[in-house]
VMD Tcl script that draws the C-alpha trace (Angstrom):
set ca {
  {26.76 -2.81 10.75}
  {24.23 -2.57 7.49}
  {26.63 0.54 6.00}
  {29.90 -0.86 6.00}
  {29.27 -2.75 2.51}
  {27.25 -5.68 1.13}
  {26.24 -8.60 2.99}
  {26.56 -10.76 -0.44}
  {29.41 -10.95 -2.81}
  {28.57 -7.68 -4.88}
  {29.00 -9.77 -8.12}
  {26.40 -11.94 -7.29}
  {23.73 -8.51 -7.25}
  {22.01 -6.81 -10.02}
  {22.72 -3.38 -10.75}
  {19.83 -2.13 -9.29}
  {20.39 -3.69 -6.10}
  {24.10 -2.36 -5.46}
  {22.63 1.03 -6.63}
  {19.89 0.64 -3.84}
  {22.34 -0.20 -1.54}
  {24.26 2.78 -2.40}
  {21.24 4.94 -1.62}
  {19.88 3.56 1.26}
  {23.40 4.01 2.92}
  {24.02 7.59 1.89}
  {20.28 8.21 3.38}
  {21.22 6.69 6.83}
  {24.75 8.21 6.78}
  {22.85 11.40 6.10}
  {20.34 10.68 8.73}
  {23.31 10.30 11.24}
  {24.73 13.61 10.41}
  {21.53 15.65 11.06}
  {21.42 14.08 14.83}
  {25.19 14.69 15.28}
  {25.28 18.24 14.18}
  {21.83 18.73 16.13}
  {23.60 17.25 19.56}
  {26.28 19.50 18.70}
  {24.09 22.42 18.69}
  {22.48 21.48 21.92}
  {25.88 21.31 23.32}
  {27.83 24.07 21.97}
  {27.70 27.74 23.75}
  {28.99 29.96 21.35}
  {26.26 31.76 19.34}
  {28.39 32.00 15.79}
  {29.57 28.03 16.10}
  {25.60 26.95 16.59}
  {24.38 29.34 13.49}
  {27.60 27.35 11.29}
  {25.80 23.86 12.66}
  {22.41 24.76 12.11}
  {22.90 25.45 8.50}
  {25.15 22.51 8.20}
  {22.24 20.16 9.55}
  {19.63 21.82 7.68}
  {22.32 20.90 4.44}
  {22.11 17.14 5.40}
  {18.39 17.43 5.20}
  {17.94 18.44 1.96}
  {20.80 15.79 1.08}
  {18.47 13.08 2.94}
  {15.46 14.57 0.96}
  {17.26 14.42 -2.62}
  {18.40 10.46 -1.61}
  {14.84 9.42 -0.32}
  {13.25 10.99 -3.28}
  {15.70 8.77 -5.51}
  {14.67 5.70 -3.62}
  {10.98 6.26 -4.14}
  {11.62 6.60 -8.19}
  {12.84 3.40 -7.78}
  {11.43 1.11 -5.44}
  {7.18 1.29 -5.98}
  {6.56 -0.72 -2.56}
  {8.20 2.54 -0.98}
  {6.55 4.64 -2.70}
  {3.52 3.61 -2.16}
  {3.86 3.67 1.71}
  {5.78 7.10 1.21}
  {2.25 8.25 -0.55}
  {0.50 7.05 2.89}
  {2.02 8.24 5.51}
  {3.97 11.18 3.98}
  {2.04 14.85 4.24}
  {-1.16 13.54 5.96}
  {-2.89 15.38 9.01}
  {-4.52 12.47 10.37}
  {-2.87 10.44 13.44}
  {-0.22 7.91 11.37}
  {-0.95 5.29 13.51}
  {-5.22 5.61 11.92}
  {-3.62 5.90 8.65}
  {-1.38 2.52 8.87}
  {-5.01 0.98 10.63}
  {-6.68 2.02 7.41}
  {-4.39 1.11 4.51}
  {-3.96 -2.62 6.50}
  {-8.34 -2.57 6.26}
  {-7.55 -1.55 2.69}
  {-4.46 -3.76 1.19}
  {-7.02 -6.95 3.23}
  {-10.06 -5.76 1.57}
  {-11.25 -5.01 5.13}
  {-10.65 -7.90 6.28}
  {-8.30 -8.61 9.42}
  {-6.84 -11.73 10.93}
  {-8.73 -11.45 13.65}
  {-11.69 -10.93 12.64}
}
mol new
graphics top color blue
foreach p $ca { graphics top sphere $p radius 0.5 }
foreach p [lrange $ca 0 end-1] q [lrange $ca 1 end] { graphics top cylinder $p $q radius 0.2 }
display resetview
């Protein structure tokens, strides 16, 4: 499993890359949380237990938030596709279509 530590010796990473590693794990761990705590409100039956879980959830999305903004200071390639996709109205699937016309200078593989 990706979060339970390095996949090389940590000595033989930079800094920056342990830190990433750091972040990217506390954003899935966070991730993981908000469905847990939202199955657990679809499960539970008592009223003052599901207001408790909502809030808690809602918590581990502004913790994913505060990590995901941290990884876009940091890593430009994510930012940059953050900057695409995040906040737009149009279908994401027409916005991925046009940044790949864009990033081939409209030019596709296949013509």
């Amino acid at each position: 499993m990706a979060s339970e530590g390095f996949h090389e010796l940590p000595q033989d990473l930079n800094p920056q890359t342990r830190d990433m590693h750091r972040a990217i794990v506390s954003l899935m761990e966070e991730l993981e949380a908000i469905d847990w705590y939202q199955q657990r409100i679809d499960a539970t039956t008592d009223e003052a237990l599901r207001t408790i879980l909502v809030h808690n959830r809602d918590e581990e999305k502004e913790h994913a938030s505060m990590v995901l903004e941290w990884i876009r200071r940091h890593d430009p390639v994510f930012e940059g596709h953050l900057k695409t996709y995040l906040f737009s109205t149009e279908p994401i699937t027409e916005r991925a279509e046009a940044a790949e016309a864009q990033a081939s200078g409209g030019r596709r593989w296949n013509g």
